[in-house]
C-alpha positions as a Python dict, from the first residue, in 0.01 Angstrom:
ca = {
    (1, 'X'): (0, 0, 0),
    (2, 'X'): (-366, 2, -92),
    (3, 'X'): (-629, 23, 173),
    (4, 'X'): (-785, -337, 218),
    (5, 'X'): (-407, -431, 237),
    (6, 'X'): (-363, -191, 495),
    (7, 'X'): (-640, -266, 732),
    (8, 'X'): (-466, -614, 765),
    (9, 'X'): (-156, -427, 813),
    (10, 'X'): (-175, -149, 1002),
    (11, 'X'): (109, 118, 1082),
    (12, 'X'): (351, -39, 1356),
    (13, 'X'): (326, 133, 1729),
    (14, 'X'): (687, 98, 1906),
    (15, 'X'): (701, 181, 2265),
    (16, 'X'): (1032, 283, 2308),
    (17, 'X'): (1198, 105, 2603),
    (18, 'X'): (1184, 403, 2878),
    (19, 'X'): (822, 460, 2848),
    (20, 'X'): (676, 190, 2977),
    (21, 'X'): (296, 127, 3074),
    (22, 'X'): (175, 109, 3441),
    (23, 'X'): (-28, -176, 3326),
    (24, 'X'): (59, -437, 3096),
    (25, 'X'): (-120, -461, 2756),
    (26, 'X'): (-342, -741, 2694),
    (27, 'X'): (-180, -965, 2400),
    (28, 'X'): (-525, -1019, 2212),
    (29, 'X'): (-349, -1218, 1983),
    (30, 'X'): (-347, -1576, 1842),
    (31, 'X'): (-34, -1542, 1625),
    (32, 'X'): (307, -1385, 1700),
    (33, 'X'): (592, -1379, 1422),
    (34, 'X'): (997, -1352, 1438),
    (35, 'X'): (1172, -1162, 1192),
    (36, 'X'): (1302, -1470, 966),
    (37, 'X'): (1310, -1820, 942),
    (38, 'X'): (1601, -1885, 1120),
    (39, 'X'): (1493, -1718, 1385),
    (40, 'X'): (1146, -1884, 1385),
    (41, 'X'): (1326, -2259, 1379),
    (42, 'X'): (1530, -2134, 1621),
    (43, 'X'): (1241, -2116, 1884),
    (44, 'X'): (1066, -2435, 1753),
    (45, 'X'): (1418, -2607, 1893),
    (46, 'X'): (1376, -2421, 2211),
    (47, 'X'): (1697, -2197, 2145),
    (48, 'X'): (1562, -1886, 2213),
    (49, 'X'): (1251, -1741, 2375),
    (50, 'X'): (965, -1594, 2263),
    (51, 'X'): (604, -1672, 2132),
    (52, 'X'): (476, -1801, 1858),
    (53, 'X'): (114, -1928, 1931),
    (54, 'X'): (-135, -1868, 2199),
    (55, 'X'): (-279, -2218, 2262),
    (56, 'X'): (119, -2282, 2357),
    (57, 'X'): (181, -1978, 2558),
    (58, 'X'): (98, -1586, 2556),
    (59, 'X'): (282, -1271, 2698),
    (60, 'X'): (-37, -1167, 2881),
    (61, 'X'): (-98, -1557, 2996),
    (62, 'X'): (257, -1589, 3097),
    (63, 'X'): (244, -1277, 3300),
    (64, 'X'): (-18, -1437, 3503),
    (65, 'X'): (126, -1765, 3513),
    (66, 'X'): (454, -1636, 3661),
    (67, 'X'): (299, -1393, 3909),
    (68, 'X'): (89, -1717, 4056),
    (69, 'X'): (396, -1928, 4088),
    (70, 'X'): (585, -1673, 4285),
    (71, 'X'): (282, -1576, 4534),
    (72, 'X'): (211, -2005, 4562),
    (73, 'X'): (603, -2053, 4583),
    (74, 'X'): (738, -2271, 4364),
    (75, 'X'): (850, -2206, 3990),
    (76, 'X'): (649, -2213, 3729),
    (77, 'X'): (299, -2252, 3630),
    (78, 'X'): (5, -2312, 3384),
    (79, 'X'): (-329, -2131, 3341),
    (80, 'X'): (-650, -2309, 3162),
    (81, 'X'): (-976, -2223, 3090),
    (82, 'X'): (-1171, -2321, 3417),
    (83, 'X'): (-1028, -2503, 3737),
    (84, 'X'): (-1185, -2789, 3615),
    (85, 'X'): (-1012, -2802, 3349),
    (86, 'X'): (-671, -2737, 3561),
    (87, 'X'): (-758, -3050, 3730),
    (88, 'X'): (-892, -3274, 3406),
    (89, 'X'): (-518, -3180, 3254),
    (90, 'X'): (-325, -3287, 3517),
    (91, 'X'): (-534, -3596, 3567),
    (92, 'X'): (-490, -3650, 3203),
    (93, 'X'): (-144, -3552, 3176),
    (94, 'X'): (12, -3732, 3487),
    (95, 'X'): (-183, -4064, 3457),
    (96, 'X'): (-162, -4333, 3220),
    (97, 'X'): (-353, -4697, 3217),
    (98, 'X'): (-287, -4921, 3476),
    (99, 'X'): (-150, -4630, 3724),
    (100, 'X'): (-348, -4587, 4060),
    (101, 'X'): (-430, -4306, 4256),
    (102, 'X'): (-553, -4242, 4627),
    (103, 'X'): (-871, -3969, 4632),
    (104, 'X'): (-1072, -3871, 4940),
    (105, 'X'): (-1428, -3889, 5017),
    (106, 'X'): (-1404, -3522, 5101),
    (107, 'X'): (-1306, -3348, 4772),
    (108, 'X'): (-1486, -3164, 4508),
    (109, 'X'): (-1747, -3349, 4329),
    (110, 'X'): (-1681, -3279, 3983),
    (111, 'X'): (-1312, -3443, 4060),
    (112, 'X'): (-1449, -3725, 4200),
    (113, 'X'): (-1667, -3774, 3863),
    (114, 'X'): (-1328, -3693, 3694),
    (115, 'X'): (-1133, -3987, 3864),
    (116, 'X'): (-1440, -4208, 3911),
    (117, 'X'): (-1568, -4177, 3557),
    (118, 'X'): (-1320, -4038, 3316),
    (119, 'X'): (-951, -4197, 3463),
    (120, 'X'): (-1163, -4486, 3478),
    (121, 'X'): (-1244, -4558, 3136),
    (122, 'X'): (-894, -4526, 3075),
    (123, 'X'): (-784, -4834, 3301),
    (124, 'X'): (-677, -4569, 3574),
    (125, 'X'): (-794, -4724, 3913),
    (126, 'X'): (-839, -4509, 4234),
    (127, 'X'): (-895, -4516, 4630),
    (128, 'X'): (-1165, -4355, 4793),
    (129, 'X'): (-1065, -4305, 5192),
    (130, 'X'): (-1138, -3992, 5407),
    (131, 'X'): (-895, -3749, 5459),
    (132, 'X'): (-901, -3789, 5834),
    (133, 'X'): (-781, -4167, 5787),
    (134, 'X'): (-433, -4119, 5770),
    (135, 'X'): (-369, -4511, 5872),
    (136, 'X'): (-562, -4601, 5607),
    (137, 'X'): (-386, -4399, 5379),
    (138, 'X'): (-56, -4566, 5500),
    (139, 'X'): (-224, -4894, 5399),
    (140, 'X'): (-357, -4841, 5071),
    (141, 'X'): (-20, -4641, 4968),
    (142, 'X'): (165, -4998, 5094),
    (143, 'X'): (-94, -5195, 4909),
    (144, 'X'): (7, -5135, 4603),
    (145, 'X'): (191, -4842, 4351),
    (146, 'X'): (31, -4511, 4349),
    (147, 'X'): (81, -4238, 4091),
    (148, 'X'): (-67, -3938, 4256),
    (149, 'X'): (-226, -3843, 4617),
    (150, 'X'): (-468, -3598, 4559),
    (151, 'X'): (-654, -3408, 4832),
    (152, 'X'): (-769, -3081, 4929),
    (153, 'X'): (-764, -2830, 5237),
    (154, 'X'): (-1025, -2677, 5392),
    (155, 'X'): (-1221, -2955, 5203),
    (156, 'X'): (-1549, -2863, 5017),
    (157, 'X'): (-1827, -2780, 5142),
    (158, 'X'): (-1745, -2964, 5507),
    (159, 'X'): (-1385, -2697, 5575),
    (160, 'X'): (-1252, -3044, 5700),
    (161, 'X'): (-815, -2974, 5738),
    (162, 'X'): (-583, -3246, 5605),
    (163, 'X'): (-258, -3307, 5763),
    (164, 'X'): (-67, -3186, 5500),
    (165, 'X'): (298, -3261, 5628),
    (166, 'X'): (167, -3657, 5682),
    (167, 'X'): (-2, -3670, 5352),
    (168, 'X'): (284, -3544, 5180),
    (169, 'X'): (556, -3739, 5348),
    (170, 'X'): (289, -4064, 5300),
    (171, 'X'): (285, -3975, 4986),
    (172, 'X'): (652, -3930, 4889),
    (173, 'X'): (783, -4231, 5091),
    (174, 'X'): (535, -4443, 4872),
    (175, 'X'): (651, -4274, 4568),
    (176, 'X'): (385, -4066, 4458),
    (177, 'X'): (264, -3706, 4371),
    (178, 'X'): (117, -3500, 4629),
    (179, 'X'): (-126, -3275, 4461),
    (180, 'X'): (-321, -3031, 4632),
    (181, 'X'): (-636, -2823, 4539),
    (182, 'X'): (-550, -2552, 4718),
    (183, 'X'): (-852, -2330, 4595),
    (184, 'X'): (-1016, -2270, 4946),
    (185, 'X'): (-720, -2190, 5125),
    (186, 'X'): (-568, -1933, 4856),
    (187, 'X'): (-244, -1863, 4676),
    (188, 'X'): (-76, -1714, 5010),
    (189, 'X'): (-114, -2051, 5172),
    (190, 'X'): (36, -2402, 5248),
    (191, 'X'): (334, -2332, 4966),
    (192, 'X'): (581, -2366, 5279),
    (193, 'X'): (441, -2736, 5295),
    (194, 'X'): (631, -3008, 5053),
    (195, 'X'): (317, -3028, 4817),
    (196, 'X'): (421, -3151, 4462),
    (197, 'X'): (134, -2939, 4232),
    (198, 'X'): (-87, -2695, 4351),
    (199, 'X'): (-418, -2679, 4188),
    (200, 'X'): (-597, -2353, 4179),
    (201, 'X'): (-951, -2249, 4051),
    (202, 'X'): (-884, -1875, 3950),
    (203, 'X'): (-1279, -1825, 3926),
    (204, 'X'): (-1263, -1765, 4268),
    (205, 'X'): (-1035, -1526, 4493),
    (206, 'X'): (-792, -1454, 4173),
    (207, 'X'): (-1070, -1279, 4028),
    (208, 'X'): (-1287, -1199, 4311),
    (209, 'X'): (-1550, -1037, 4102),
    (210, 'X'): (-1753, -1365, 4012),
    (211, 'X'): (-1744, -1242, 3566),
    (212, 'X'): (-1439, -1476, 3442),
    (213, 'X'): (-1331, -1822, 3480),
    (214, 'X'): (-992, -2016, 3476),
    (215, 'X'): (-731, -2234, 3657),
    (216, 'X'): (-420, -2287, 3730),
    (217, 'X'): (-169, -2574, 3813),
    (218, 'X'): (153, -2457, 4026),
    (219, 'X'): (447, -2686, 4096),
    (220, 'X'): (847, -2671, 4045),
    (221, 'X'): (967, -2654, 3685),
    (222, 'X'): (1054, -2982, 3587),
    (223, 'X'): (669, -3112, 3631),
    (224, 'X'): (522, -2797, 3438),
    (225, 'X'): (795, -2858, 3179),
    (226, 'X'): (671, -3236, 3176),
    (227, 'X'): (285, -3142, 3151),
    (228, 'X'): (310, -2852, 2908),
    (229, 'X'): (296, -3056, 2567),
    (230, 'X'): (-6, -3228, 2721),
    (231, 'X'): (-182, -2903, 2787),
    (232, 'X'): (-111, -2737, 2487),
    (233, 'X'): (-255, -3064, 2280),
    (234, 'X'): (-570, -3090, 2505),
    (235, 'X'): (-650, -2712, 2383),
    (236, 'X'): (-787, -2599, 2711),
    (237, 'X'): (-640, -2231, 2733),
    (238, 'X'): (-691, -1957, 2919),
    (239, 'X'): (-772, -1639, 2685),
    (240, 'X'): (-553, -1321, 2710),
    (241, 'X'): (-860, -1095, 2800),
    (242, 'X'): (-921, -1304, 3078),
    (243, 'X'): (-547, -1359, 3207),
    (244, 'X'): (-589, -946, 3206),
    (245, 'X'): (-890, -944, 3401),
    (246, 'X'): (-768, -1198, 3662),
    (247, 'X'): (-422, -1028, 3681),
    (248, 'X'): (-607, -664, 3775),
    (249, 'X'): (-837, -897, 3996),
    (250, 'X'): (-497, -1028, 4199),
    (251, 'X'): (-404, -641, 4256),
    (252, 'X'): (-700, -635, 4558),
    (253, 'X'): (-677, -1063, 4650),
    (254, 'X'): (-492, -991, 4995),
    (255, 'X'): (-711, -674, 5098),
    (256, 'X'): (-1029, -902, 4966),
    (257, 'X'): (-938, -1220, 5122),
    (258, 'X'): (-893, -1128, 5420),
    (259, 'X'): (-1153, -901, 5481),
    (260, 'X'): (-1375, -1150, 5360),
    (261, 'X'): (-1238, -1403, 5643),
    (262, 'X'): (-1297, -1176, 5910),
    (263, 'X'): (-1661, -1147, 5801),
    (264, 'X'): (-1666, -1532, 5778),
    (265, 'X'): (-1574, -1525, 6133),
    (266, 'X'): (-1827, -1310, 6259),
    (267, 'X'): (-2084, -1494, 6089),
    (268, 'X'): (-1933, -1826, 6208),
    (269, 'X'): (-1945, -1735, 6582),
    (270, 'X'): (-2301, -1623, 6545),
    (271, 'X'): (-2390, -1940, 6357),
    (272, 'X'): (-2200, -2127, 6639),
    (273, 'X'): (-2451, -1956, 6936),
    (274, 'X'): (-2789, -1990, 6762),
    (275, 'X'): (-3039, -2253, 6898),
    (276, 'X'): (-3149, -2316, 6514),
    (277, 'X'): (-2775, -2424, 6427),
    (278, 'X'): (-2705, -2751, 6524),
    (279, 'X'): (-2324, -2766, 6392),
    (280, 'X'): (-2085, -2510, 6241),
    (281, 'X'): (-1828, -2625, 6007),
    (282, 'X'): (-1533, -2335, 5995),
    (283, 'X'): (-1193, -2427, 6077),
    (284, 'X'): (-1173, -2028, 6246),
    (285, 'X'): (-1377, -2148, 6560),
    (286, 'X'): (-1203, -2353, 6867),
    (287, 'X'): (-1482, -2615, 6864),
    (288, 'X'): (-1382, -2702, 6531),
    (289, 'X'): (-1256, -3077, 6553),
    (290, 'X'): (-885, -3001, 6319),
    (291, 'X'): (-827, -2579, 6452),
    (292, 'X'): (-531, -2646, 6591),
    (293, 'X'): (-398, -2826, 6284),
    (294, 'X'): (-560, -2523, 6094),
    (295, 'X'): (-410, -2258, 6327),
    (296, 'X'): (-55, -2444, 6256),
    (297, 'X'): (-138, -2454, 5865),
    (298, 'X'): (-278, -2163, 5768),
    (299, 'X'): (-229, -1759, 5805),
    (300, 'X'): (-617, -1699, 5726),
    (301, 'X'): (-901, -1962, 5767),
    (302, 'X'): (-1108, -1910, 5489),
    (303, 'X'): (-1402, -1687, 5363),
    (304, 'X'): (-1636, -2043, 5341),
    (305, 'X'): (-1844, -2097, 5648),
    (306, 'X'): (-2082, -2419, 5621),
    (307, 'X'): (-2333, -2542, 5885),
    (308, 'X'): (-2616, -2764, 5966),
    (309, 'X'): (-2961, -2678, 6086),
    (310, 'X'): (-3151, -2818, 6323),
    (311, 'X'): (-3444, -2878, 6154),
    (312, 'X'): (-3300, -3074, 5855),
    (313, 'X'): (-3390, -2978, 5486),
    (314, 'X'): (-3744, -2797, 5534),
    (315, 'X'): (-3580, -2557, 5779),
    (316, 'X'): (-3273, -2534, 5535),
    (317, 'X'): (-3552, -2443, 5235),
    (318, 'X'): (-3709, -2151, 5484),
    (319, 'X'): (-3361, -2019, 5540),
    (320, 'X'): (-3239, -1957, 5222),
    (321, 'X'): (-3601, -1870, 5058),
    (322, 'X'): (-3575, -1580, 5327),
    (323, 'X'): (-3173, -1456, 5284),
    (324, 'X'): (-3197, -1142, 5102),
    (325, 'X'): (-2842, -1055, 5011),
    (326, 'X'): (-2714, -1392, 4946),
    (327, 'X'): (-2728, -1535, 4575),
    (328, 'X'): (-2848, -1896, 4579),
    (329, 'X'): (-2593, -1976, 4307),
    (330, 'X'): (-2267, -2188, 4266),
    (331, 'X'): (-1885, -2099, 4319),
    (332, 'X'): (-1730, -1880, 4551),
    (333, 'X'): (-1510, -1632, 4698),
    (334, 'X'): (-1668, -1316, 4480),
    (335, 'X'): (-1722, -1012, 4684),
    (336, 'X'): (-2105, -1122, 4663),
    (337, 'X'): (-2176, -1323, 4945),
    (338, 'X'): (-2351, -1686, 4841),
    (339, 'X'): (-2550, -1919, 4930),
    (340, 'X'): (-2579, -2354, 4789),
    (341, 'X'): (-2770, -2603, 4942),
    (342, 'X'): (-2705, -2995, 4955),
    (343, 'X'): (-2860, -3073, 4612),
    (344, 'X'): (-2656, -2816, 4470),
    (345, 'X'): (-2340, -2993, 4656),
    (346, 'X'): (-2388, -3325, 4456),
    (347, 'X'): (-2208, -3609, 4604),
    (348, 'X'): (-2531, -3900, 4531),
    (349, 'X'): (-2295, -4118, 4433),
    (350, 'X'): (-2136, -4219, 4744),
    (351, 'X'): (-2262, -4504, 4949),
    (352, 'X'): (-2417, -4454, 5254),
    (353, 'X'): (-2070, -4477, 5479),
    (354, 'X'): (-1877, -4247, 5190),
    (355, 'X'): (-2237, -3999, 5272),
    (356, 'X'): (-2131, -4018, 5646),
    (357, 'X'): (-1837, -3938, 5633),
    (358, 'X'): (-1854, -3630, 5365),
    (359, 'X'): (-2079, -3510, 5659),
    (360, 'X'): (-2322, -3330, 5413),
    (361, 'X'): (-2658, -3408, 5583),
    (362, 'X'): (-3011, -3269, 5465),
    (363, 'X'): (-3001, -2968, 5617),
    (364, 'X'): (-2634, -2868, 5525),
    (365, 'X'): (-2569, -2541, 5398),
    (366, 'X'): (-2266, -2359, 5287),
    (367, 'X'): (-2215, -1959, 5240),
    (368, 'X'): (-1960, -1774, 5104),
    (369, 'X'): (-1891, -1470, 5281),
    (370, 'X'): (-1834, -1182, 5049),
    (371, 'X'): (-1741, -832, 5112),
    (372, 'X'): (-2071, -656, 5228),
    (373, 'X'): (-2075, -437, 5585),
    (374, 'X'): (-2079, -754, 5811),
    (375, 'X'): (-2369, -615, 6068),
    (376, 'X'): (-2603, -607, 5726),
    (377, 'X'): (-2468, -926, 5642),
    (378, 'X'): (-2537, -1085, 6023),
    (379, 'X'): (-2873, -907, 6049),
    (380, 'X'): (-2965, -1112, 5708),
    (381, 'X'): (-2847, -1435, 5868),
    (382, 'X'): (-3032, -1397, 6218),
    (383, 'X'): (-3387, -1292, 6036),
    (384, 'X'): (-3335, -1605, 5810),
    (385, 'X'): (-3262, -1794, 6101),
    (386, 'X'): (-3586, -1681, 6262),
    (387, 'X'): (-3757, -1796, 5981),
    (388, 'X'): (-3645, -2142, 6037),
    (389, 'X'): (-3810, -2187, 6338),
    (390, 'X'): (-4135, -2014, 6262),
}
């Protein structure tokens, strides 16, 4: 063989089958071959496993994919490219025109633009209610067909905690989906609930370290099965080097998660007794409106602690101008603690009753509470706070 041949075809590394490596490789590759054509029709039909190219499925992917599924509960599992893009594909995928769908006030702006803007143009109409309205949700699901309920909990940025057993039973007795971001509350959460599809940004707590992005969608087989064409069309896959960083990321998610949540505590409590604060939003404290729905929901109540100051959206300016070891950036649940304000939250769209009840007033903000000693991280809150009022 001469060389330029052989730099396209290297010598063949076999590891035999008792030496195996701690860590999984990383599958950096597009293109995966069987050893004839038979063999290669064969898994076209479905006949036999294997892999044959990435945009359809990867072994470093599928690794991921089937470690999510079994820490959410349920079967099976896809990854994409952002959480976004988790939610655009199953939008896309589980939708056609004419179908309806029932959204809350409370969710994620980006999906609302999704369902307001996108479905839309596609003769996909939608229901905007809050997600404390459960009667209302009984009358628009008895109004007409619905497709999909979509909701999440804690909601974003306001940690507000949908009934999850009423939704989904709503839901199912109307004969729709119950999907479910489930981002905020983590993979260790709300799978003993009878949610349809999970939906999962793995930006966030997956990784923890704030460097890749991805998502995942988490349900029983049959609807993955049903949605995997779909996904592997729309092109939005997740890339092998980043499936590898998120699955050594998951190795620390339970120590990280929840010592990040009992930092968000902390912070929450002093929030909660500081004459500058005029409401704290974490589902952790008793004077939260839904804690003892989120005490019988959850086993952790979040790393995301949001609030309003008194003084509106100068003092909320002041404040984070003086945090020093919060990032005023997007996302969450990195070990770096974080920091957004109300313009960075978004939500102009909504009318003036949709703006009440998203609760996001002008001097709303929401941190993320990362993994810094907590008495550095309350000293940094309390001298911001005394900024506010100077």
């Amino acid at each position: 063989m001469k060389k330029p041949t052989r730099v396209n075809h290297p010598p063949a590394v076999e590891v035999p089958a008792d030496n195996r490596p701690l860590v999984a490789p990383i599958y950096q590759s597009v293109k995966f071959e069987f050893d004839n054509l038979e063999q290669t029709e064969r898994f076209l039909r479905g006949e036999r496993p294997g892999f044959f190219y990435s945009r359809a499925s990867n072994p470093t992917t599928r690794q991921l994919e089937l470690l999510l599924a079994e820490l959410q509960g349920r079967e099976d599992c896809l990854v994409t490219a952002s959480g976004i893009g988790a939610i655009a594909q199953t939008l896309l995928a589980l939708t056609q025109q004419g179908d309806h769908l029932l959204c809350f006030v409370e969710s994620y702006n980006p999906t609302r633009y999704l369902i307001r803007r996108l479905l839309g143009r596609f003769g996909v109409s939608h229901t905007l209610l809050s997600i404390e309205d459960l009667a209302g949700v009984e009358r628009a699901l008895a109004a007409q067909p619905t497709r999909l309920v979509l909701f999440e909990s804690p909601t974003n940025p306001i940690t507000k905690i949908a009934d999850i057993a009423a939704l989904t039973r709503l839901a199912h007795a109307a004969g729709a989906l119950a999907v479910m971001d489930n981002t905020f509350a983590g993979f260790h959460q709300h799978g003993d609930y009878e949610v349809d599809i999970f939906l999962h940004s793995l930006t966030k707590y997956a990784s923890g370290t704030g460097d890749v992005m991805g998502g995942a969608v988490i349900a029983r087989g049959e609807l993955i099965r049903a949605m995997r064409a779909d996904f592997s069309a729309l092109g939005g896959t997740l890339d092998p080097h980043t499936a590898f960083l998120i699955l050594r990321g998951l190795k620390t998610y339970f120590v990280r998660y929840r010592a990040q949540c009992e930092r968000a505590l902390r912070v929450a409590q002093l929030l909660a007794q500081h004459p500058a604060v005029a409401r704290v939003h974490y589902p952790g404290l008793p004077q939260h409106p839904q804690h003892a729905l989120a005490r019988q929901q959850m086993q952790d109540f979040g790393t995301i602690v949001s609030f309003d100051l008194q003084g509106g959206a100068a003092a909320g300016r002041r404040f984070v101008d003086a945090l020093q070891l919060f990032a005023l950036t997007p996302s969450l649940g990195s070990t770096e603690s974080l920091v957004v304000t109300p313009q960075i939250m978004g939500g102009r769209e909504l009318n003036a009753e949709q703006q009440r009840i998203a609760a996001i007033t002008e001097g709303t903000l929401r941190l993320s509470i990362g993994l810094e000693d907590p008495e550095d991280l309350l000293a940094d809150i309390a001298q911001a706070l005394a900024a506010t009022q100077q």
